[in-house]
Structure formats: structure tokens, C-alpha cells
N, C-alpha and C positions, 0 to 999 in steps of 0.2 A: 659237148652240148652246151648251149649257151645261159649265159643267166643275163638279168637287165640290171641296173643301177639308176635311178634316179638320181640326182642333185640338186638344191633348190632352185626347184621348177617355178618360174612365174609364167602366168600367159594372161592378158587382159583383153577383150573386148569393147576397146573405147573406155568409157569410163568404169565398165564392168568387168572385177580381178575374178579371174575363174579356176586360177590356181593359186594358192599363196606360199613359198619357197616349200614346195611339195621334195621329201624325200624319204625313199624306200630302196628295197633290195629284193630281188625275185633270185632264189638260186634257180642253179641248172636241173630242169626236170621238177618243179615244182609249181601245184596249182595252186594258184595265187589270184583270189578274188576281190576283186576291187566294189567295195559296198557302200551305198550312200545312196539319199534321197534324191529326186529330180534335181536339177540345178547345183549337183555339190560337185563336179567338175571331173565326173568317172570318163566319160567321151570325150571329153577334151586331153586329158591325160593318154588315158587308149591313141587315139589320133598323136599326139604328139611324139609316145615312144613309137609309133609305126610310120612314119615320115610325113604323113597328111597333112598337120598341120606344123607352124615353128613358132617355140616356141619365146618369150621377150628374151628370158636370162636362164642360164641354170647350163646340165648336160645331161643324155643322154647316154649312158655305155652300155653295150651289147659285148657278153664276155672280156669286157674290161678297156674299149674300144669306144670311141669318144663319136657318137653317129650323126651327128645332127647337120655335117653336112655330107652323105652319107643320102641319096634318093632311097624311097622308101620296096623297089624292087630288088635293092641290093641289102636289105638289111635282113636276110633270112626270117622275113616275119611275113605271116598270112594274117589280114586282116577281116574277119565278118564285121560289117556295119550293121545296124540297126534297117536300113533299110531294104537291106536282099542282095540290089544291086545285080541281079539275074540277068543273063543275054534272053531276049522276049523270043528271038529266033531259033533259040535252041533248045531242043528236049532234057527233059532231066538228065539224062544221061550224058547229054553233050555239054550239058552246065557244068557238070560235076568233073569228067573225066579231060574237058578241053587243056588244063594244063600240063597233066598226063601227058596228052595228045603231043602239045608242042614239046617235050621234052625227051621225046621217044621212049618212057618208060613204060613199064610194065600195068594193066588197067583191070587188075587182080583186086587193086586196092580200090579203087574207085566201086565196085562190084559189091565188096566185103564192107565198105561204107554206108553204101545204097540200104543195103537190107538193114542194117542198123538203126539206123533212121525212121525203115520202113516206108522205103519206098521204090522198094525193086519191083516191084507191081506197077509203078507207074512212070518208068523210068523213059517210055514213049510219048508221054504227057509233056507239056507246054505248059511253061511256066503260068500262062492265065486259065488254064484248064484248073488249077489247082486253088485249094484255100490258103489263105493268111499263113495260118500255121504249116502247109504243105511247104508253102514258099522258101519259110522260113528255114525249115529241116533241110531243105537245096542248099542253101547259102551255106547253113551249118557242115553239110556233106563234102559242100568243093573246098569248104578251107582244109577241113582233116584231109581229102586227097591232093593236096599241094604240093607234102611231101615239104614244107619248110619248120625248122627246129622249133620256133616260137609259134603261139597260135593266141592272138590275141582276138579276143568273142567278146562286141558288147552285146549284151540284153540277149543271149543267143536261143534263151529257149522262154520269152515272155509272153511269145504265139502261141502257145501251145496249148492245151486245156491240163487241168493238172495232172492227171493220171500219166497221161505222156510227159509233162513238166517230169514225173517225177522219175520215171524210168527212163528216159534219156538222161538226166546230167548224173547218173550214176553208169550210165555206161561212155559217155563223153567221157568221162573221167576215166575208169577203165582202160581206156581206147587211147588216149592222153598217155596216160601210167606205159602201159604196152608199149606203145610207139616212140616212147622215152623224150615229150615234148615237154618244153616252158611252155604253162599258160597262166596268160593272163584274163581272169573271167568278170566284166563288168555284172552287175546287176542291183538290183534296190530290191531283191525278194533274201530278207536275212536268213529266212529258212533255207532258203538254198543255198546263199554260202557255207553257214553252218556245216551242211550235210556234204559240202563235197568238197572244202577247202581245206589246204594246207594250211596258209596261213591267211588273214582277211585284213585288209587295209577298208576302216572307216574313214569317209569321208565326210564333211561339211564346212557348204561357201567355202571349196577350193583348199581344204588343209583337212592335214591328217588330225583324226581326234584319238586312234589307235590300232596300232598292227599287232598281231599276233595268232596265235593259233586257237582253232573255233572254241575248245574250252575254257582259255585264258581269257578271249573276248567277250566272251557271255557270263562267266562265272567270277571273273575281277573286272568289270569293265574300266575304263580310263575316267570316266566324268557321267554325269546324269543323262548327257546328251544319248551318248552311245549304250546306257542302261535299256531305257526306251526305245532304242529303234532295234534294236536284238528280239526284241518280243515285249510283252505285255507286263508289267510291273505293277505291283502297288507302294504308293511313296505316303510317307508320313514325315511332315516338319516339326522339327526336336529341339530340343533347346538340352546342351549340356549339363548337369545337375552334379555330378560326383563318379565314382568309384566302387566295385566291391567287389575286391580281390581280382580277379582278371578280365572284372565284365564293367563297362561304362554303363550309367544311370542318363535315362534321357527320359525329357519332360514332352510329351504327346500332349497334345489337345486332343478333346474327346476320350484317349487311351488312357492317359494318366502315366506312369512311369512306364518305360521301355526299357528292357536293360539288354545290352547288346554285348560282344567280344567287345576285347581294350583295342583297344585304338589311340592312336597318339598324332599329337599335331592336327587335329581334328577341326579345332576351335569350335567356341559356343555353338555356334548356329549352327545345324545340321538339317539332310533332308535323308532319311532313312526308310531302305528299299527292299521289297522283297518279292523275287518269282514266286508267281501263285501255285508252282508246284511244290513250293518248301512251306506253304501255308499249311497247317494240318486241324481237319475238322473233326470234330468227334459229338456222336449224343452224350453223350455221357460225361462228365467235366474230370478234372485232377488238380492238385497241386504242382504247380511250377512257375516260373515266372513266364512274362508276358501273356499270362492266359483269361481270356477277354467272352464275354457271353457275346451273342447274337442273334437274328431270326434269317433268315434265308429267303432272299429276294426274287431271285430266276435259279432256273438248274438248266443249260443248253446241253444236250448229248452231244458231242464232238466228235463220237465214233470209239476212239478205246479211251477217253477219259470223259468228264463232266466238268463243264465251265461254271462253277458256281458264286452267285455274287452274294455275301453276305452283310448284313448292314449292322455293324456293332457303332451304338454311343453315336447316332448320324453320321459316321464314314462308311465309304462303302469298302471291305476288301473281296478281292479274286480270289479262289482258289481252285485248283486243278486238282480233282479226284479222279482216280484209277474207276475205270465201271470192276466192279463185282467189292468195291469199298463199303463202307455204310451208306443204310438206304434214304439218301437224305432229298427230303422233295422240298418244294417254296412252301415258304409259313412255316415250317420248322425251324424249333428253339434248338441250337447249337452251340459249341463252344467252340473257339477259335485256339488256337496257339501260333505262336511266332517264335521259331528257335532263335536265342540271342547265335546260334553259330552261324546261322543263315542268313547274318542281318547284310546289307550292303550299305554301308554309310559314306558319304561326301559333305562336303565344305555345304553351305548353303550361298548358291552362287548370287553373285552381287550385282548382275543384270536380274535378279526375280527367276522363280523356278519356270514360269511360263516361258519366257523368252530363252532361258537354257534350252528347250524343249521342241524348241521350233524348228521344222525340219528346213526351211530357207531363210 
């Protein structure tokens, strides 16, 4: 089964670089999600290991095979586009099962696909008979019955409403596993990589910011950019102060002293982060360090937690409570804490934290 290699991939658009010496490694049998904002160069990438587009410099390997001149039917890769790309003449089923068809293979799979998707009910239906999102589960259908080793999916399931978002790329994935393919999964929804990837390559303006697997990239991320676009953080700007015994002293505005895990080669300036599920609220206060009064701004129900915003000293911070936690409503006096283990600290970057921030 095959794996892919990238090598400093460049590809540029006129004046506009939409890859910059991009490189990565997909092994054999591994879902491998390709994550970043609009414009950070996930389709362009997609397109180029699938032969669509060519790329200025760099290579391409397909189990260790150098492809790039190499047409993109012979590269054992099935590729779904963002647009469907559907035959308008042909019924679902003849979308799906046509390559079957010309192959003389067996249309067992095309069948056990169909229902998967959810869409063996309409498998007589025409493709403009259908919604957005129907269309979209077709396109997704004929690449898995291709029957080729790679399955590259951009945006594969962004039609879809989320209930089916969420039950499909757990069984795409399953189905993946099973059928013992390389994929590669574009998309800009982190919760979904998270939840179904091997391993996830961040992207921005065309270069990797970090690869790794879902808990290494959310729980160490590489830089403030890729803290942010994982999910929702609260950041506080620090100024270095000292020492005491394994934990660094940092100086908060508004907060007053922070003291976080040591850390080293940090420098002065810092900008120090924390998921609002490591936040912990209590009525009731204690002694320990980092621990900050506050009143309680909104309470959002989320379904099994509570998005709570709290406003200590005119900052505001996030926190995620579990429902059946303390019963904490808006206007409620609170006390906050921030485990120094839970801090995420970084450099304080030298283009200003907004501009770090910026998803283009």
C-alpha cells in the first residue's frame, strides 16, 4: 500500500506564493488531514500530489516514486474536488458504480457505499433531483468505489448539516481503516480533524506551521497561530519577572503575578495561554497560586458543558464547565484559578499578537 512524500513544494499564482517549500510524509494506511484556513494552500497542495495541477519546484513520491511527470490516472489516487464534478446524465448509482463498470469489477462495493452515505434510497435520483449536501455524499461515494489505494477528499463533508458531518467522517474513516487506504483529508473545520486524524498538517499562506498527531497539536501546539485556530483560547501578555523552584513568575496586567511550569529560553516578552477547559471555577475560593476573583458575564448552554465568560480585573476569561458542575449563573461572584501546569506559554511575537493571529 502506498505512502506520499512531499519535498519543498513551491507553486505560485503570478505574484501570489500559495505554497512555500512545503514538506511532509503521509505513511501507508494513514489518515492524514490537511488543516488551515481559506487561502492557506490545502487545494492547491491536494491538486498537486493528485496530478491536476504542477507544481514550480520541489517532488512528489507515491511509495517512494518520484510522480510529477507521472498523468494523474496513473497515480493510483482518486481524487473528490470541492465541486462534485457529478455526470448530470447519470443517476446516483451510475455516478457511483461507472468506474466499477469500466473495470469489470464486482458492484458489491458500490452498493455497501451507497447505504453508508445514505443514499441507497435514492440511488435512481439525478444528480439535480438532489440537495447540496446529497450531491456532495455522490462525489464522496464514487471516490471510496474507485477501488484506488490513495483517496484524496477536499472539504469532503462541508455540505452536510452537522449531525451527518458528524456521523459520516467517523464512518469515512472506518471505511478508510477497513479498506486499508492512504488519505489525505483537506478541511478548515479543526474539530473534525481532531476527531478523525492520524496525524494533522497546519497550514498558513502556503507553509506548514505543524504536523503531528491530534493530541500533540492541540495540547503542545508549535506557535500562537496554530493555538488559536485548534479551538478557542484565552491569552494573556507577560513580561518575565523571576523563578521559584520549578515554576517561572510572570507579570500580567490586570492579573498581577502569573506563575506558570519553568520554561526555558522563553525570553522576557511572553504571551501566555490557556484552553477554557483547564480554567477552573469555583464559589467558593482557596489558596493556591494564580487564583483571581471575578463576576460572571454570560453562561451559553453548549449541550453537555457551559461556555462561561468571566470578567476578572477588566479581562475577560473563557471557561468550559461540565453541566451537572457548580450552579453558576450571570452576576455571580466566582473565583477563578489557572493551573501553573496547564499554562501554554510562547515568545511574544515580533510582528504584534494580532498579526500572529490572522488567519490570511
Amino acid at each position: 500500500m502506498p505512502s506520499i512524500e512531499v519535498k519543498d513544494l513551491w507553486k505560485s499564482y503570478g505574484s501570489i506564493i500559495a505554497l512555500r517549500g512545503v514538506n511532509l510524509r503521509v505513511s501507508d494506511r494513514e489518515y492524514f488531514c490537511l488543516l488551515g484556513p481559506t487561502g492557506a494552500g490545502k487545494t492547491t497542495l491536494l491538486k498537486i500530489i493528485a496530478g491536476l495541477l504542477k507544481q514550480d519546484r520541489g517532488e512528489v513520491l507515491i511509495d517512494g516514486v518520484e510522480v510529477s511527470s507521472i498523468p494523474p490516472e496513473l497515480r493510483g489516487a482518486s481524487y473528490m474536488p470541492q465541486g462534485y464534478a457529478l455526470f448530470p446524465h447519470m443517476t446516483v448509482w451510475e455516478n457511483v458504480s461507472y468506474g466499477l463498470s469500466v473495470r469489470e469489477e464486482s458492484l458489491s462495493q458500490a452498493e455497501e457505499i451507497l447505504k453508508l452515505v445514505g443514499l441507497w434510497e435514492r440511488r435512481d435520483s439525478y444528480p439535480y433531483e438532489l440537495s447540496g449536501g446529497q450531491q456532495q455524499r455522490i462525489a464522496l461515494a464514487r471516490a471510496l468505489a474507485s477501488g484506488s489505494q490513495i483517496l484524496l477528499l477536499d472539504e469532503p463533508l462541508s455540505a452536510l448539516d452537522a449531525l451527518l458531518n458528524l456521523q459520516l467522517r467517523f464512518e469515512l474513516r472506518k471505511l478508510a481503516k477497513e479498506l486499508g487506504l492512504t488519505v489525505i483529508h483537506v478541511t478548515h473545520n479543526a474539530e473534525e480533524a481532531l476527531s478523525i486524524a492520524d496525524k494533522i498538517a497546519i497550514l498558513r499562506k502556503g507553509k506548514i506551521q505543524q504536523i503531528g498527531c491530534p493530541s500533540e497539536v492541540y495540547g503542545s501546539p508549535a506557535n500562537l497561530f496554530t493555538a488559536n485556530f485548534l479551538g478557542e483560547i484565552n491569552m494573556f501578555e507577560g513580561r518575565l519577572t523571576g523563578f521559584r523552584g520549578r515554576m517561572c513568575i510572570f507579570k500580567v496586567k490586570n492579573l498581577g503575578e502569573l506563575y506558570t511550569r519553568r520554561v526555558q529560553n522563553i525570553g522576557l516578552n511572553v504571551v501566555i495561554a490557556y484552553r477554557p477547559e483547564d480554567v477552573e471555577v469555583a464559589i467558593n475560593g482557596w489558596r493556591d497560586e494564580n487564583f483571581f476573583r471575578g463576576f460572571v458575564e454570560t453562561v451559553e448552554n453548549m449541550g453537555f458543558y457551559r461556555r462561561v465568560m468571566i470578567a476578572v480585573n477588566g479581562l475577560e476569561i473563557l471557561a468550559y464547565l461540565w453541566i451537572g458542575a457548580a450552579d453558576i449563573r450571570e452576576g455571580d461572584s466566582v473565583y477563578v484559578h489557572l493551573p501553573p501546569s496547564k499554562a501554554l506559554i510562547f515568545p511574544y511575537p515580533k510582528e504584534g499578537l494580532e498579526k500572529a493571529l490572522l488567519l490570511e
